[in-house]
N, CA, C and O atoms as a GROMACS GRO file, in nm:
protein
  284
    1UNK      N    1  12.522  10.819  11.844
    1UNK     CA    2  12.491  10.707  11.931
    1UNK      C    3  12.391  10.753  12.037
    1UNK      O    4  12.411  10.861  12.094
    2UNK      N    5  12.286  10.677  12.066
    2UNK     CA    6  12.218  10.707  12.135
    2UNK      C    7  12.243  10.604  12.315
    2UNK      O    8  12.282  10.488  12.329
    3UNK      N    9  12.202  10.702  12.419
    3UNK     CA   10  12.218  10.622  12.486
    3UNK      C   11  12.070  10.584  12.619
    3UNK      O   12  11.992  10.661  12.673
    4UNK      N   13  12.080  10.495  12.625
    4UNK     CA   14  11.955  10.399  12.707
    4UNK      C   15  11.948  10.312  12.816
    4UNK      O   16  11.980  10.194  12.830
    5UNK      N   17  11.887  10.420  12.913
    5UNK     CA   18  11.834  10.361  13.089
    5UNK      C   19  11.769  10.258  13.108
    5UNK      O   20  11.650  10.282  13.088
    6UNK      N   21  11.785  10.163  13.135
    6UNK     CA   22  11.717  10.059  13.200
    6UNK      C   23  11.649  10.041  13.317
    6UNK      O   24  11.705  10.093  13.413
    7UNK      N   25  11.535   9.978  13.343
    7UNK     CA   26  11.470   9.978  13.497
    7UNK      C   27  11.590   9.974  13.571
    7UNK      O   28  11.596  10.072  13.646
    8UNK      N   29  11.692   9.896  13.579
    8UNK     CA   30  11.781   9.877  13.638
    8UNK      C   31  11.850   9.989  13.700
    8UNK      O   32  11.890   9.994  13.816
    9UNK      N   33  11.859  10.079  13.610
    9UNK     CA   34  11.932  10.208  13.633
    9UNK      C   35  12.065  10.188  13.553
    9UNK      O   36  12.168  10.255  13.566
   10UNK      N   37  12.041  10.077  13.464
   10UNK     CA   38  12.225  10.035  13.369
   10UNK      C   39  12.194  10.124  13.227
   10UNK      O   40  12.101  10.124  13.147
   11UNK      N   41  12.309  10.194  13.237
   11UNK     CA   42  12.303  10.305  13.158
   11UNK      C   43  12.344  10.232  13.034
   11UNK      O   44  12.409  10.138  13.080
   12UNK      N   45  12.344  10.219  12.901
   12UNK     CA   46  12.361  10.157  12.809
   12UNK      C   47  12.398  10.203  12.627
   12UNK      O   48  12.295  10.241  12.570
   13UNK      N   49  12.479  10.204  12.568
   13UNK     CA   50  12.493  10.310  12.449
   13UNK      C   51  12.481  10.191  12.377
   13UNK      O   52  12.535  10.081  12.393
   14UNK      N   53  12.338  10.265  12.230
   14UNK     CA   54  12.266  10.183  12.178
   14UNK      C   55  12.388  10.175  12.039
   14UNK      O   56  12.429  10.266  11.968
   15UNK      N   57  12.423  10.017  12.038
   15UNK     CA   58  12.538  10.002  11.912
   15UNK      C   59  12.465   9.978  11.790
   15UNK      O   60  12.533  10.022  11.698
   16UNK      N   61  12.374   9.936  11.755
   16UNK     CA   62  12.348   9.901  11.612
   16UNK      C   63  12.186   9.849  11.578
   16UNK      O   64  12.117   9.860  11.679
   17UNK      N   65  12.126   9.807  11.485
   17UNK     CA   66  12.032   9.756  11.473
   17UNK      C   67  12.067   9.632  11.449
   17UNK      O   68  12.185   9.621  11.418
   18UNK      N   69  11.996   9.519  11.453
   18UNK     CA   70  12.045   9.360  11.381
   18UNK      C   71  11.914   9.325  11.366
   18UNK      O   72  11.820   9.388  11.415
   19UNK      N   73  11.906   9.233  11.302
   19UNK     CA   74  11.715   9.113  11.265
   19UNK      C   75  11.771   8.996  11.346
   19UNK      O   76  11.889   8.959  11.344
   20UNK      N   77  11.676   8.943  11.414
   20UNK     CA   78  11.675   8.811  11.456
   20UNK      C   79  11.514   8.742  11.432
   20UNK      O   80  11.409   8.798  11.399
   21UNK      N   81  11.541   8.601  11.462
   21UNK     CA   82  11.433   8.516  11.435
   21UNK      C   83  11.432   8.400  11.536
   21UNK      O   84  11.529   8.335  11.576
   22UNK      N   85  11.308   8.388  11.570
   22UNK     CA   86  11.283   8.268  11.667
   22UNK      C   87  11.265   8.167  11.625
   22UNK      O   88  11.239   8.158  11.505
   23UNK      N   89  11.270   8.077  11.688
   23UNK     CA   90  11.209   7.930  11.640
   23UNK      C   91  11.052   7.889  11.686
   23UNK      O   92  11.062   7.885  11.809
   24UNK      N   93  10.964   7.868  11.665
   24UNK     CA   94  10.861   7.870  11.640
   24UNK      C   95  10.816   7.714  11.779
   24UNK      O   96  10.745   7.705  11.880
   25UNK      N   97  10.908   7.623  11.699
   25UNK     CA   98  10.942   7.514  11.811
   25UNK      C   99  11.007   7.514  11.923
   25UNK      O  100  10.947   7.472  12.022
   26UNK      N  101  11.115   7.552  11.935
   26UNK     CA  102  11.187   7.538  12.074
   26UNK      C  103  11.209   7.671  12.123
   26UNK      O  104  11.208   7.672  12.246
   27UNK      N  105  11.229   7.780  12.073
   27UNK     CA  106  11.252   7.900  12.116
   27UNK      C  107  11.388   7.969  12.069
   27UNK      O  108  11.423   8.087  12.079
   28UNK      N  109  11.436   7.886  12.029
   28UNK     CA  110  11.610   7.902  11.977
   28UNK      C  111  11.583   8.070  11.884
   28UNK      O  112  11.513   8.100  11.788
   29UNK      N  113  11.654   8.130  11.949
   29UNK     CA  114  11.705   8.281  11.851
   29UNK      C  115  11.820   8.296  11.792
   29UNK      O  116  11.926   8.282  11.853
   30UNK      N  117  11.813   8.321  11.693
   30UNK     CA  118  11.940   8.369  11.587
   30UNK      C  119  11.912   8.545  11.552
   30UNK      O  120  11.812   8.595  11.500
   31UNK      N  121  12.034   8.611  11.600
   31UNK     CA  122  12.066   8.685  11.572
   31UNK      C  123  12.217   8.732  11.439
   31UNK      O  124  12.334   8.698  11.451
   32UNK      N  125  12.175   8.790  11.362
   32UNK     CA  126  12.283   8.860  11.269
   32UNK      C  127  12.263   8.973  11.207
   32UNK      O  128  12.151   9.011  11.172
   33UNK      N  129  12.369   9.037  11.188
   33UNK     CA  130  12.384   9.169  11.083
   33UNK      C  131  12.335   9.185  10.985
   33UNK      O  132  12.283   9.286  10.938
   34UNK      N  133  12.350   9.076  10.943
   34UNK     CA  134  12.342   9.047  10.754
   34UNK      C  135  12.202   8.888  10.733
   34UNK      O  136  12.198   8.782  10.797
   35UNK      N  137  12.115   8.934  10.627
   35UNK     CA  138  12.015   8.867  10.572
   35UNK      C  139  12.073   8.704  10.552
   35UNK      O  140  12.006   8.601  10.560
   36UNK      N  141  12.185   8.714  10.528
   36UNK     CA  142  12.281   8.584  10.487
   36UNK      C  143  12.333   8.516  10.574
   36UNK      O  144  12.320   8.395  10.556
   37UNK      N  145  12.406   8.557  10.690
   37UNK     CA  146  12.439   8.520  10.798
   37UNK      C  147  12.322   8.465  10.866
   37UNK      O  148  12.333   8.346  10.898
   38UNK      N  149  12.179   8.541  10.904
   38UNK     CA  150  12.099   8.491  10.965
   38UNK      C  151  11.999   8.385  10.914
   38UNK      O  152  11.942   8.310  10.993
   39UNK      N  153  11.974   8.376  10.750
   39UNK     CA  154  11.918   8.243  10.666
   39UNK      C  155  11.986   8.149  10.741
   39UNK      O  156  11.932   8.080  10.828
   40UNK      N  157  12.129   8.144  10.703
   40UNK     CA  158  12.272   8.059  10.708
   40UNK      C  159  12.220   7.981  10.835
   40UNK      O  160  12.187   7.862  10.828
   41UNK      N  161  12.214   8.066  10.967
   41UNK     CA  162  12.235   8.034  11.055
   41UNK      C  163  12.094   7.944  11.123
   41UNK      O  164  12.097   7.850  11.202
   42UNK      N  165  11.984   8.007  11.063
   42UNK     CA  166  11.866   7.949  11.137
   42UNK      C  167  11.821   7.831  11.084
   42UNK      O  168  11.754   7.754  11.154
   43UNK      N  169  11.854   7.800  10.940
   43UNK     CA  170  11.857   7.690  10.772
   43UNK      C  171  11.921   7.571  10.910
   43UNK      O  172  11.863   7.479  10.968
   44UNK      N  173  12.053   7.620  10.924
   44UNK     CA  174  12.142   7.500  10.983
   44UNK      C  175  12.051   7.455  11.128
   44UNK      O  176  12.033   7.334  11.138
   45UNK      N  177  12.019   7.502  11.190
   45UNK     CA  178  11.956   7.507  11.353
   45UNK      C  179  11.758   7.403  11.309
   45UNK      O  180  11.696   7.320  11.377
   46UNK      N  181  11.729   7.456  11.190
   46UNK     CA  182  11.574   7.398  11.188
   46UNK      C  183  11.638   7.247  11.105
   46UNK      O  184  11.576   7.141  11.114
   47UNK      N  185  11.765   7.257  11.028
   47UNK     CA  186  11.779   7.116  10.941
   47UNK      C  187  11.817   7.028  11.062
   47UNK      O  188  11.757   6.920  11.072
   48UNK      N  189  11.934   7.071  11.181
   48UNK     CA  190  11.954   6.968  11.296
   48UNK      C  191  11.876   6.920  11.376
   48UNK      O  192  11.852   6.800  11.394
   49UNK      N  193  11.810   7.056  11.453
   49UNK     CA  194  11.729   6.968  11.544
   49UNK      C  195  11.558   6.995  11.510
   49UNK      O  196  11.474   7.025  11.595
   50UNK      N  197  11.537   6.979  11.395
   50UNK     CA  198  11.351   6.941  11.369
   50UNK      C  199  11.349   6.869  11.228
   50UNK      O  200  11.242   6.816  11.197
   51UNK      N  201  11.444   6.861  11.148
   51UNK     CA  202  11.462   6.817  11.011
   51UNK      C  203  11.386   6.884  10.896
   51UNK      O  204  11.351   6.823  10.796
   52UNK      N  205  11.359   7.027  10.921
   52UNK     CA  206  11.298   7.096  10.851
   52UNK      C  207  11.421   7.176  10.744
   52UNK      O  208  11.541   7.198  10.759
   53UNK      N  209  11.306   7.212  10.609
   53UNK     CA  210  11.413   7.299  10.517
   53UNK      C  211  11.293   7.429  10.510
   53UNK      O  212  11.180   7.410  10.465
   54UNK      N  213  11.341   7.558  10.560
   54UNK     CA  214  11.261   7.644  10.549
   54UNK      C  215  11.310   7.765  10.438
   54UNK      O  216  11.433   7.777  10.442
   55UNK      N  217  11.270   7.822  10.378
   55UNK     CA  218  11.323   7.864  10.245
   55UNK      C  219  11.375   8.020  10.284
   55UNK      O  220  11.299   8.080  10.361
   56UNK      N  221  11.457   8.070  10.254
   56UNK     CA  222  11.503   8.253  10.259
   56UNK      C  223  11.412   8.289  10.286
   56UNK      O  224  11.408   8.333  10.401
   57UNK      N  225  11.295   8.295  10.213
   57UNK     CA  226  11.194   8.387  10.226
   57UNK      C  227  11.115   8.353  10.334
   57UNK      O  228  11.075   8.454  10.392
   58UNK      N  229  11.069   8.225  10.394
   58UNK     CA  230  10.979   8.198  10.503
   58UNK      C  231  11.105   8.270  10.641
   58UNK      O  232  11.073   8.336  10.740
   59UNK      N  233  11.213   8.238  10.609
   59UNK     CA  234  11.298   8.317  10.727
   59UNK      C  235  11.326   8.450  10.719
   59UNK      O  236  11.395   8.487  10.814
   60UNK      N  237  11.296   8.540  10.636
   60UNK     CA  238  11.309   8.674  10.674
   60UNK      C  239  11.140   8.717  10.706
   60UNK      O  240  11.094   8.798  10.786
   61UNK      N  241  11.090   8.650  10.632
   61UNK     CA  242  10.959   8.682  10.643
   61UNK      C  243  10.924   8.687  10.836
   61UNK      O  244  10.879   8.785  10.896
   62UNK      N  245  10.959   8.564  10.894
   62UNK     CA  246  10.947   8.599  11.025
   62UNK      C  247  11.051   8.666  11.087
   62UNK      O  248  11.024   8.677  11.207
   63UNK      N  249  11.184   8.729  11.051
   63UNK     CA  250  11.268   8.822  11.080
   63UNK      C  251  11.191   8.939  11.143
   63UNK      O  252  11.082   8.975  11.098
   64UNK      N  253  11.274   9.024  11.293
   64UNK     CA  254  11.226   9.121  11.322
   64UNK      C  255  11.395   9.227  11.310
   64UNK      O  256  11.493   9.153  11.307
   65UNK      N  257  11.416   9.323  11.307
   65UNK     CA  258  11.480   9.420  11.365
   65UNK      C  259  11.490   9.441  11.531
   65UNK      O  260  11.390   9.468  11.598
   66UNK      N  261  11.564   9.433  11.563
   66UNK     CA  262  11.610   9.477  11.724
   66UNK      C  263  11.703   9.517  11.758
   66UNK      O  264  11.802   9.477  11.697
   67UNK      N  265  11.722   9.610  11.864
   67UNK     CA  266  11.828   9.711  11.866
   67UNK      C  267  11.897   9.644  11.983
   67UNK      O  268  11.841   9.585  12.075
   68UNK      N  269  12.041   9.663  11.964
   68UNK     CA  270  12.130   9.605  12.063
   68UNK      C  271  12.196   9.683  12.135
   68UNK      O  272  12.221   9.779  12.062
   69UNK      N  273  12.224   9.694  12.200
   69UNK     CA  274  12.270   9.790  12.339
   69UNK      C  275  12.409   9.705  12.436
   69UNK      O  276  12.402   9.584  12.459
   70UNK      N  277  12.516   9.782  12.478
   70UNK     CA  278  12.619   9.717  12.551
   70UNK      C  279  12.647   9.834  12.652
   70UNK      O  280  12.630   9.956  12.645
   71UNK      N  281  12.693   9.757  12.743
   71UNK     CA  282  12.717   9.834  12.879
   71UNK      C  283  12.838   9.935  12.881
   71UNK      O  284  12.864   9.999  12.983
   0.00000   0.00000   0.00000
C-alpha cells in the first residue's frame, strides 16, 4: 500500500485503482471496480436523464482509471 500527502497535509493510504466515466452532458461521474458495474451504471444514468442508449464500448472507450485514496 502506498501512502499519499495532500496540499492539505491529509496523509492518505492509496486503496485501489477503479475506472470512472463522466457525462459529457451534465457532469454526472460513475465510478466502479468492475467494467460491468460501471456500463450498468452509466447505461441507466444517460437512458433517465438524456434518453440516450450508449453501447459498452462507447462507455469504456471514454473510461479512465483513477486511484482512490481514504483517510
Amino acid at each position: 500500500m502506498t501512502n499519499v500527502k495532500f496540499a492539505s497535509g491529509t496523509l492518505c493510504n492509496l486503496v485501489s485503482m477503479t475506472k470512472e466515466v463522466a457525462c459529457a452532458q451534465c457532469g454526472f461521474r460513475v465510478r466502479a471496480d468492475s467494467d460491468d458495474e460501471l456500463v450498468e451504471d452509466f447505461q441507466q444514468h444517460n437512458k433517465a436523464f438524456h434518453n440516450m442508449d450508449l453501447s459498452r464500448e462507447q462507455i469504456l472507450a471514454k473510461a479512465k482509471t483513477v486511484q482512490v485514496a481514504t483517510a
